[in-house]
mmCIF file of the N, C-alpha and C atoms, coordinates in Angstrom:
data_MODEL
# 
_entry.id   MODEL 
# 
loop_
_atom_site.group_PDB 
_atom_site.id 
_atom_site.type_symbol 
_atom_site.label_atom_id 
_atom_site.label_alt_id 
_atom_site.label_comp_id 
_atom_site.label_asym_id 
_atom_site.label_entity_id 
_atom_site.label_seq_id 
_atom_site.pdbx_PDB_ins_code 
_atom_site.Cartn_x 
_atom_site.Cartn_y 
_atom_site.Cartn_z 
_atom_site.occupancy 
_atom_site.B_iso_or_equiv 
_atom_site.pdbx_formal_charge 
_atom_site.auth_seq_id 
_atom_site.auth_comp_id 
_atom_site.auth_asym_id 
_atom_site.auth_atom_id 
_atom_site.pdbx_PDB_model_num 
ATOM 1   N N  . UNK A 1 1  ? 49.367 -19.837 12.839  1.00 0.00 ? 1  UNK A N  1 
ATOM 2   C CA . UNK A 1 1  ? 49.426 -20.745 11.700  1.00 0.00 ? 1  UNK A CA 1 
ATOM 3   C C  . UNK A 1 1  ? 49.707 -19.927 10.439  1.00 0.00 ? 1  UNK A C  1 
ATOM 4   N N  . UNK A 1 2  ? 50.554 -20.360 9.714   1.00 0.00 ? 2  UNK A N  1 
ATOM 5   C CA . UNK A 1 2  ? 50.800 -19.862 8.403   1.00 0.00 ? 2  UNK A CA 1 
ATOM 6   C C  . UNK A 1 2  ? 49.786 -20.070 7.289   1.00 0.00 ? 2  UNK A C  1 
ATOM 7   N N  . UNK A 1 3  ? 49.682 -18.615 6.382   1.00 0.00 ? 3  UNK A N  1 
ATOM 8   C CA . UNK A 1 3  ? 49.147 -19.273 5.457   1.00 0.00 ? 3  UNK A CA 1 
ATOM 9   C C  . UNK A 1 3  ? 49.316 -20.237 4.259   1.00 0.00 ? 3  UNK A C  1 
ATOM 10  N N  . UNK A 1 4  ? 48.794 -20.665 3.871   1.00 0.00 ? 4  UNK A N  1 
ATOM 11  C CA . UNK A 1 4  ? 49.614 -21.741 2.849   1.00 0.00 ? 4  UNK A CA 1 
ATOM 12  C C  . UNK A 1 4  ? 49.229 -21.181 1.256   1.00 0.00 ? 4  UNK A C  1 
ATOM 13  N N  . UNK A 1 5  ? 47.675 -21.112 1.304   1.00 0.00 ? 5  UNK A N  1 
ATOM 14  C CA . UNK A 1 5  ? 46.929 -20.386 -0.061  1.00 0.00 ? 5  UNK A CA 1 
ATOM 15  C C  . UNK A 1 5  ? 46.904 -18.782 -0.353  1.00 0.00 ? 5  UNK A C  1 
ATOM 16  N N  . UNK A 1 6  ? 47.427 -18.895 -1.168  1.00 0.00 ? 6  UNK A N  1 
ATOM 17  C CA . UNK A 1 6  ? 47.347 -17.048 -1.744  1.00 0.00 ? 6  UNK A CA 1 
ATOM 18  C C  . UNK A 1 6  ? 46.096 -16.792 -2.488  1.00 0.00 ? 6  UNK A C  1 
ATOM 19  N N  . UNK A 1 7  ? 45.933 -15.536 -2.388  1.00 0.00 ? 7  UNK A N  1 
ATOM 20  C CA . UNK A 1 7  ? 44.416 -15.312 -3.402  1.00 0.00 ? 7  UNK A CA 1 
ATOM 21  C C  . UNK A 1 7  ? 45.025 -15.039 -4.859  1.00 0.00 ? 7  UNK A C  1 
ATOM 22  N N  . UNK A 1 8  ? 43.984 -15.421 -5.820  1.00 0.00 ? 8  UNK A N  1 
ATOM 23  C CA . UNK A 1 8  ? 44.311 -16.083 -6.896  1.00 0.00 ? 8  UNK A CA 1 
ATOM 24  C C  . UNK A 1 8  ? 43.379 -15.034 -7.717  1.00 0.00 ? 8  UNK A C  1 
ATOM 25  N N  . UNK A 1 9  ? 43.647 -14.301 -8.581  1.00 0.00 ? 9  UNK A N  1 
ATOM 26  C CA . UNK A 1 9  ? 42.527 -13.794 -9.503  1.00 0.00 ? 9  UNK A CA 1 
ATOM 27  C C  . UNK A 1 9  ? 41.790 -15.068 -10.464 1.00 0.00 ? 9  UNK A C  1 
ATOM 28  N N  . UNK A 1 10 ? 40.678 -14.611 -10.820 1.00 0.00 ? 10 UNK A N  1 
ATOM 29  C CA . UNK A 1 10 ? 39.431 -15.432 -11.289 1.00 0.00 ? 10 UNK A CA 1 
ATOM 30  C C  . UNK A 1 10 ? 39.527 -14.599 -12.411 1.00 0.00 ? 10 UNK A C  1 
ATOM 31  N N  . UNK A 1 11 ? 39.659 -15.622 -13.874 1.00 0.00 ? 11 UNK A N  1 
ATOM 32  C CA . UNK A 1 11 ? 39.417 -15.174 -14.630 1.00 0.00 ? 11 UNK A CA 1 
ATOM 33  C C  . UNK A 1 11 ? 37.950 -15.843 -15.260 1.00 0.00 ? 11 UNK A C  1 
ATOM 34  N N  . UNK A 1 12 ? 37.240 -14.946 -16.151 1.00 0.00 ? 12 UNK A N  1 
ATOM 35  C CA . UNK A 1 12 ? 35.756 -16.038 -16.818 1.00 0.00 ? 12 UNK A CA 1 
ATOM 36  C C  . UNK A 1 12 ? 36.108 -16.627 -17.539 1.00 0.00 ? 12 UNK A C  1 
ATOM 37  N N  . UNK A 1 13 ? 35.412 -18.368 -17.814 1.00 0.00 ? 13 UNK A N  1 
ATOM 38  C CA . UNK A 1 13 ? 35.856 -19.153 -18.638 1.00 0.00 ? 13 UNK A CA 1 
ATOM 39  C C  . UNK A 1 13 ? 34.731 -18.824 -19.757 1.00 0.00 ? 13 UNK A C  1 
ATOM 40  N N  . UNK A 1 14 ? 34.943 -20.371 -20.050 1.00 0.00 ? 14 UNK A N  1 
ATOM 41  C CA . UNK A 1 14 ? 34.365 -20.485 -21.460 1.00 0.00 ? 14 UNK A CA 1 
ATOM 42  C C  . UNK A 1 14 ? 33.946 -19.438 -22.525 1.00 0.00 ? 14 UNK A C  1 
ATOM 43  N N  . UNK A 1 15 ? 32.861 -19.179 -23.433 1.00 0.00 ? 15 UNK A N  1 
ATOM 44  C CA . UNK A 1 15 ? 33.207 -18.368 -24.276 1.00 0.00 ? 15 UNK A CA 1 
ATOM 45  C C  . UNK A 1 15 ? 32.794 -16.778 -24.038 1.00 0.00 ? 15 UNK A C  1 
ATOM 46  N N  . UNK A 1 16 ? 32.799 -16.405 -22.743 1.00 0.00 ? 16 UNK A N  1 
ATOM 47  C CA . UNK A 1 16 ? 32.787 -15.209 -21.959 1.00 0.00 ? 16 UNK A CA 1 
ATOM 48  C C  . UNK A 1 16 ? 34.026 -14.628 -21.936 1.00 0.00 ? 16 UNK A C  1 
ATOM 49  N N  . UNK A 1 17 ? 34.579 -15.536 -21.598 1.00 0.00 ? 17 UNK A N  1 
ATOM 50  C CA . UNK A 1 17 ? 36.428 -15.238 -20.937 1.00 0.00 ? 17 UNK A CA 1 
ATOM 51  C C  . UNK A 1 17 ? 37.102 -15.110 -22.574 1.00 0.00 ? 17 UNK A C  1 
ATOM 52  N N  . UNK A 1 18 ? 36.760 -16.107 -23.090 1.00 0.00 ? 18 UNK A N  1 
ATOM 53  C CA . UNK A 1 18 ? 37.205 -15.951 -25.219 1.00 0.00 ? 18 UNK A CA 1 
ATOM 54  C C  . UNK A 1 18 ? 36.767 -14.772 -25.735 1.00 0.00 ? 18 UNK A C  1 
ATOM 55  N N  . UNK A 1 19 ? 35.327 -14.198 -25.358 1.00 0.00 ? 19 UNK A N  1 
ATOM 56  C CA . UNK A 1 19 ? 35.189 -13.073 -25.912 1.00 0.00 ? 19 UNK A CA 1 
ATOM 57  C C  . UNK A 1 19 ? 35.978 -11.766 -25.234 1.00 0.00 ? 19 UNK A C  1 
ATOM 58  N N  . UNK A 1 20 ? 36.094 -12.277 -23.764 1.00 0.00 ? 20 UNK A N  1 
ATOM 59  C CA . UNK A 1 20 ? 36.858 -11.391 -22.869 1.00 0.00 ? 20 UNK A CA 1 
ATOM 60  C C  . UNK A 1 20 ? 38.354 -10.954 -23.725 1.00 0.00 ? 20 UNK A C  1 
ATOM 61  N N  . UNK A 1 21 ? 39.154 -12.128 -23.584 1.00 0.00 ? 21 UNK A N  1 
ATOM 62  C CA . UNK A 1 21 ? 40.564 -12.039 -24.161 1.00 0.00 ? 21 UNK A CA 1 
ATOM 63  C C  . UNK A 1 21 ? 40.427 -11.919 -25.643 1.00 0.00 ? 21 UNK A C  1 
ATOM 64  N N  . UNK A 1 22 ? 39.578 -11.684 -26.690 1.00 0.00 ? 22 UNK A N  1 
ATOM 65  C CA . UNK A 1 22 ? 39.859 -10.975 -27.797 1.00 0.00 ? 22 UNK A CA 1 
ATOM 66  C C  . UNK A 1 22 ? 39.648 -9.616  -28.267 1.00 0.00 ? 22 UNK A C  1 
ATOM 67  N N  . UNK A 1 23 ? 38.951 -9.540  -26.852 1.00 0.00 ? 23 UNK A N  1 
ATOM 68  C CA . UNK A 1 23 ? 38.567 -7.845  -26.974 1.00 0.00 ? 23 UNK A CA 1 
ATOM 69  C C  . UNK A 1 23 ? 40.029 -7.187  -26.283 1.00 0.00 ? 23 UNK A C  1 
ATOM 70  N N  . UNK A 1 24 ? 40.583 -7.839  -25.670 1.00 0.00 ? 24 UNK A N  1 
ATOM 71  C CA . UNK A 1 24 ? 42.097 -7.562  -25.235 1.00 0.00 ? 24 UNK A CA 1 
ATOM 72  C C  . UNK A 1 24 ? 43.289 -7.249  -25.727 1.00 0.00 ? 24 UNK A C  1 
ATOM 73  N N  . UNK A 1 25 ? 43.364 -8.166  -27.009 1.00 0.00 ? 25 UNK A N  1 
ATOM 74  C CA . UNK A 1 25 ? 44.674 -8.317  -27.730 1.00 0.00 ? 25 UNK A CA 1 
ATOM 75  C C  . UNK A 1 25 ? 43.924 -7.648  -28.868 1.00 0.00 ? 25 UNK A C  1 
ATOM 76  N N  . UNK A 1 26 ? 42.493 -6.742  -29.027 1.00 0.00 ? 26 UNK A N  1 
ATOM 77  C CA . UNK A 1 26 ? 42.148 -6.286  -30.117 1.00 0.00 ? 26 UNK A CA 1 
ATOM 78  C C  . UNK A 1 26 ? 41.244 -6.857  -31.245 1.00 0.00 ? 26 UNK A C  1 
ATOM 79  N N  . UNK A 1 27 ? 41.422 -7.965  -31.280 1.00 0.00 ? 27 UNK A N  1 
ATOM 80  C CA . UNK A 1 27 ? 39.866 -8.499  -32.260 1.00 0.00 ? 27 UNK A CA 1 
ATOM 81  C C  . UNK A 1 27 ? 38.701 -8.651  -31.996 1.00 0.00 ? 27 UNK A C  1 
ATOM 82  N N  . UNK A 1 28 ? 38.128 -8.820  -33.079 1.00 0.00 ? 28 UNK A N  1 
ATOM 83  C CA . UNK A 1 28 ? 36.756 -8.407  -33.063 1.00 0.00 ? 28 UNK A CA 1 
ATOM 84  C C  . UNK A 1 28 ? 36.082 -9.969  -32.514 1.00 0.00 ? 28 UNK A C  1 
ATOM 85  N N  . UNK A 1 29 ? 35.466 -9.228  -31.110 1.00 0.00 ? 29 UNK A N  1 
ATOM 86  C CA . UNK A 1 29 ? 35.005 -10.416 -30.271 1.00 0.00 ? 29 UNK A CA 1 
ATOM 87  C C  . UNK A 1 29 ? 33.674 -11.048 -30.766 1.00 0.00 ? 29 UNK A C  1 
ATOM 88  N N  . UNK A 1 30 ? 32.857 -10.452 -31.579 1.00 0.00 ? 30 UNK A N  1 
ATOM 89  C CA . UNK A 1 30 ? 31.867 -11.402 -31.888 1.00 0.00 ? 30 UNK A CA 1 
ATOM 90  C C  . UNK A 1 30 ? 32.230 -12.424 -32.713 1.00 0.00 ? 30 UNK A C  1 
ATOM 91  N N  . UNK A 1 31 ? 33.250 -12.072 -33.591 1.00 0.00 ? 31 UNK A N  1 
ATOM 92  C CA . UNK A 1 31 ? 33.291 -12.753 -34.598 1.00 0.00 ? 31 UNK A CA 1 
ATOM 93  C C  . UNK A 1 31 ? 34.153 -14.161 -34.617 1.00 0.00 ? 31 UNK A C  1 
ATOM 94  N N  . UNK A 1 32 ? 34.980 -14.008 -33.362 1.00 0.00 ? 32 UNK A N  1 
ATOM 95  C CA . UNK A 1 32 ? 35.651 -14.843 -32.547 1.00 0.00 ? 32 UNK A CA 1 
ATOM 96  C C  . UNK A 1 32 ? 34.617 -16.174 -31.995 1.00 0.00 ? 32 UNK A C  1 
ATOM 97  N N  . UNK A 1 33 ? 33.349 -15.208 -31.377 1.00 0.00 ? 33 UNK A N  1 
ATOM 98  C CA . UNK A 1 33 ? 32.663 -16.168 -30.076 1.00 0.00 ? 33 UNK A CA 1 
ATOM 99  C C  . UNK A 1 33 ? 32.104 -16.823 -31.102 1.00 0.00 ? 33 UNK A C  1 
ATOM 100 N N  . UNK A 1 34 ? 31.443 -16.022 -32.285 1.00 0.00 ? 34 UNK A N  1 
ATOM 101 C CA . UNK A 1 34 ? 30.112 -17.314 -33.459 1.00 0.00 ? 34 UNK A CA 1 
ATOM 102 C C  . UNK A 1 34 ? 30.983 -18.168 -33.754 1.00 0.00 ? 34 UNK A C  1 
ATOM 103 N N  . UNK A 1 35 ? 32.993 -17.911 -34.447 1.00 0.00 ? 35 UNK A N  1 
ATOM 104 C CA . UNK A 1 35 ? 33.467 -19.066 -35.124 1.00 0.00 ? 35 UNK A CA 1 
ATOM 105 C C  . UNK A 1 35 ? 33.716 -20.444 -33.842 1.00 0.00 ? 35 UNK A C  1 
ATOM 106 N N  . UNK A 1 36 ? 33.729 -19.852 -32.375 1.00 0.00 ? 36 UNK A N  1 
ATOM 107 C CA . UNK A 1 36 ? 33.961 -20.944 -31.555 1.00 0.00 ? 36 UNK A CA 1 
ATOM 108 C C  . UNK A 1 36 ? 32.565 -21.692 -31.675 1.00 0.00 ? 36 UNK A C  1 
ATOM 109 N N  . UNK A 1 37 ? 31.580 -20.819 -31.408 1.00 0.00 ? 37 UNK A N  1 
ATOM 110 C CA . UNK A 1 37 ? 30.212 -21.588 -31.282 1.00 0.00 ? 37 UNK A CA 1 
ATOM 111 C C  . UNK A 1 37 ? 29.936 -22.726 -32.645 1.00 0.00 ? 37 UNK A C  1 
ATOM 112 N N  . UNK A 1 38 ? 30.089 -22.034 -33.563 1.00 0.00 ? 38 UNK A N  1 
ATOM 113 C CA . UNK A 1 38 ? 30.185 -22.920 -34.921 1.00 0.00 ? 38 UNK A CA 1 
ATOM 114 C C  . UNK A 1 38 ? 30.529 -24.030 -34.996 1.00 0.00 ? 38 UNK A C  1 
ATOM 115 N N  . UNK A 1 39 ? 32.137 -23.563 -34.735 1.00 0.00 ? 39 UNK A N  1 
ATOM 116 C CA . UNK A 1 39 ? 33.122 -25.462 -34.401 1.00 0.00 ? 39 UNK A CA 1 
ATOM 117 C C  . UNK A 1 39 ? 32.436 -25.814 -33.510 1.00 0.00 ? 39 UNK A C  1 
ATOM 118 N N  . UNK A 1 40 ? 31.844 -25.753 -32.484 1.00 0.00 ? 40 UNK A N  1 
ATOM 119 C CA . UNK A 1 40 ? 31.657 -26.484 -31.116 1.00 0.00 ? 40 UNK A CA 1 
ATOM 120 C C  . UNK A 1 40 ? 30.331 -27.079 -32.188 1.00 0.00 ? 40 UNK A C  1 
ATOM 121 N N  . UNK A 1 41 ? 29.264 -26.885 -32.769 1.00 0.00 ? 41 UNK A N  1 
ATOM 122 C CA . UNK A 1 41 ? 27.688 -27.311 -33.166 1.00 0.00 ? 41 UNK A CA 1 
ATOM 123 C C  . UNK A 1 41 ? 28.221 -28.321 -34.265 1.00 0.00 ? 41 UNK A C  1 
ATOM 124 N N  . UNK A 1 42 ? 29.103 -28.303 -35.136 1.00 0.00 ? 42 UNK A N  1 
ATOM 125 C CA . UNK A 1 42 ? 29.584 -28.963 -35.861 1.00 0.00 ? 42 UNK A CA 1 
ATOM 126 C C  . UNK A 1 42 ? 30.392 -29.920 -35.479 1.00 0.00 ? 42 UNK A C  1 
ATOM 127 N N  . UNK A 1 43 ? 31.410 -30.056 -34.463 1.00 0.00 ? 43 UNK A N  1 
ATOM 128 C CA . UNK A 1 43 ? 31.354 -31.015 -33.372 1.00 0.00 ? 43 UNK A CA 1 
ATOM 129 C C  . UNK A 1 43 ? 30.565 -31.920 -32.674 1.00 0.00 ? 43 UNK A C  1 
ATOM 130 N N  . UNK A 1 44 ? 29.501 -31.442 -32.035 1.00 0.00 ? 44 UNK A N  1 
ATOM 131 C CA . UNK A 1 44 ? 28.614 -31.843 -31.823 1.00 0.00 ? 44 UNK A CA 1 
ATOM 132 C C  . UNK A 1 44 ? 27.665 -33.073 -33.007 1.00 0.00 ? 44 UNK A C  1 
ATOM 133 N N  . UNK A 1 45 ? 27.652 -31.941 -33.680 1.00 0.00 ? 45 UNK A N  1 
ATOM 134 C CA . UNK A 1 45 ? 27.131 -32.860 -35.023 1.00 0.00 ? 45 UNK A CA 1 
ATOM 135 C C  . UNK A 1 45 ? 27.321 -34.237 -35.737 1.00 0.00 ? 45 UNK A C  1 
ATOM 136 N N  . UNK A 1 46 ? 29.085 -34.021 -35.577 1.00 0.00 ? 46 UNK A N  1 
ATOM 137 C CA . UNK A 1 46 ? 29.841 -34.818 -36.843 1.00 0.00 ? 46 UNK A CA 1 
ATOM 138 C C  . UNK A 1 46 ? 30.360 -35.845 -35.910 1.00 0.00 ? 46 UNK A C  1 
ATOM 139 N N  . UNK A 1 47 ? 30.327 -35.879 -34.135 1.00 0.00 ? 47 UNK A N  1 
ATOM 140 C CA . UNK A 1 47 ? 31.249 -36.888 -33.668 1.00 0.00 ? 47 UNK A CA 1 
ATOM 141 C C  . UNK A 1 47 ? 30.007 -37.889 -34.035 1.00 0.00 ? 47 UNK A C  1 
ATOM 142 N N  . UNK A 1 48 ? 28.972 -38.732 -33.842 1.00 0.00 ? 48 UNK A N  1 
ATOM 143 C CA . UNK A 1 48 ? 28.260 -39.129 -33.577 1.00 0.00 ? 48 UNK A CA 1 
ATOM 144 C C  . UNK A 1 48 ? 28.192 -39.758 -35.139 1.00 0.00 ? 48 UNK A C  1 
ATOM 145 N N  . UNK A 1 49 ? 28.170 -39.176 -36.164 1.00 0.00 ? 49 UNK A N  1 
ATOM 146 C CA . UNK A 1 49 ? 27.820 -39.992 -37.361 1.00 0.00 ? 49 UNK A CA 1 
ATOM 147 C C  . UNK A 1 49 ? 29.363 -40.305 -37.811 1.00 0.00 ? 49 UNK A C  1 
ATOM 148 N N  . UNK A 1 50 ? 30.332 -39.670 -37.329 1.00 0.00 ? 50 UNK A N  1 
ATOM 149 C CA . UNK A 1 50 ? 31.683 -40.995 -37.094 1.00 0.00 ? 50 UNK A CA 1 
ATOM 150 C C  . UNK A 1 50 ? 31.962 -41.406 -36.667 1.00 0.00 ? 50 UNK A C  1 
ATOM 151 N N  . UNK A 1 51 ? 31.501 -41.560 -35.324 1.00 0.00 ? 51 UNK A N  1 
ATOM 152 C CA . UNK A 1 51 ? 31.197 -43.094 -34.340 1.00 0.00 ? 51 UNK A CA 1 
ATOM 153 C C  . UNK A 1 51 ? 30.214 -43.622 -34.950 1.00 0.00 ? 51 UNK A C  1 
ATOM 154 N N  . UNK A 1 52 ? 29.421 -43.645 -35.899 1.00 0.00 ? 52 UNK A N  1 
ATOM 155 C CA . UNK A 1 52 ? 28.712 -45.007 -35.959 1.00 0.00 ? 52 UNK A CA 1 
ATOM 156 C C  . UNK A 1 52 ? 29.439 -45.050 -37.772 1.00 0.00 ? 52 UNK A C  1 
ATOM 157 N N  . UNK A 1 53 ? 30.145 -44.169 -38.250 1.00 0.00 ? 53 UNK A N  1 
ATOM 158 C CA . UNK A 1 53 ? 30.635 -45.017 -39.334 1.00 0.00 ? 53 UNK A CA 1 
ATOM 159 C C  . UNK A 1 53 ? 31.719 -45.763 -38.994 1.00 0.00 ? 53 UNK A C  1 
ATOM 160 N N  . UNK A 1 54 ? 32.416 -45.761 -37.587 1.00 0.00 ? 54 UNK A N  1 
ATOM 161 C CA . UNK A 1 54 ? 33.757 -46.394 -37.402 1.00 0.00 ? 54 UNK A CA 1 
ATOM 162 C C  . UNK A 1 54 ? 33.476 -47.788 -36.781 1.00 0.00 ? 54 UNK A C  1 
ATOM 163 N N  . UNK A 1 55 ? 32.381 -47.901 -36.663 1.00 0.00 ? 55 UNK A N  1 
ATOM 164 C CA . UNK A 1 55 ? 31.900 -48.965 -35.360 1.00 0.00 ? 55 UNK A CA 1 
ATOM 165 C C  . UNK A 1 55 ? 31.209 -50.021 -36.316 1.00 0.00 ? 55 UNK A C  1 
ATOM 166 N N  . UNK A 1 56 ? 30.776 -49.744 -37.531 1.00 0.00 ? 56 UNK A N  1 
ATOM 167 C CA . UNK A 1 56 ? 30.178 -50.541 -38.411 1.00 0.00 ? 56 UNK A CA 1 
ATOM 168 C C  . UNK A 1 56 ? 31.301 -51.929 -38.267 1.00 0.00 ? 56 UNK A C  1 
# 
């Protein structure tokens, strides 16, 4: 039987793999991972009180 699937490298996601690939191309990975974490808490934050100002 043939194979059909090749092996595939695994890269890390989320903001492991972000801090991964900026330490790559050279920037400074912390400063990368807090501004993702930031947007993501402020996201978090802000969808919710503009769903209930849109829904009024």
């Amino acid at each position: 039987m043939k194979k059909i699937f090749q092996p595939v490298m695994v890269f890390p996601g989320g903001l492991s793999g972000l801090g991964l690939a900026a330490a790559e191309v050279g920037a400074n990975a912390p400063v990368v991972i807090l501004s993702h974490v930031i947007r993501i808490v402020i996201l978090i934050l802000a969808v919710p009180v503009v769903a209930k100002i849109v829904c009024r």
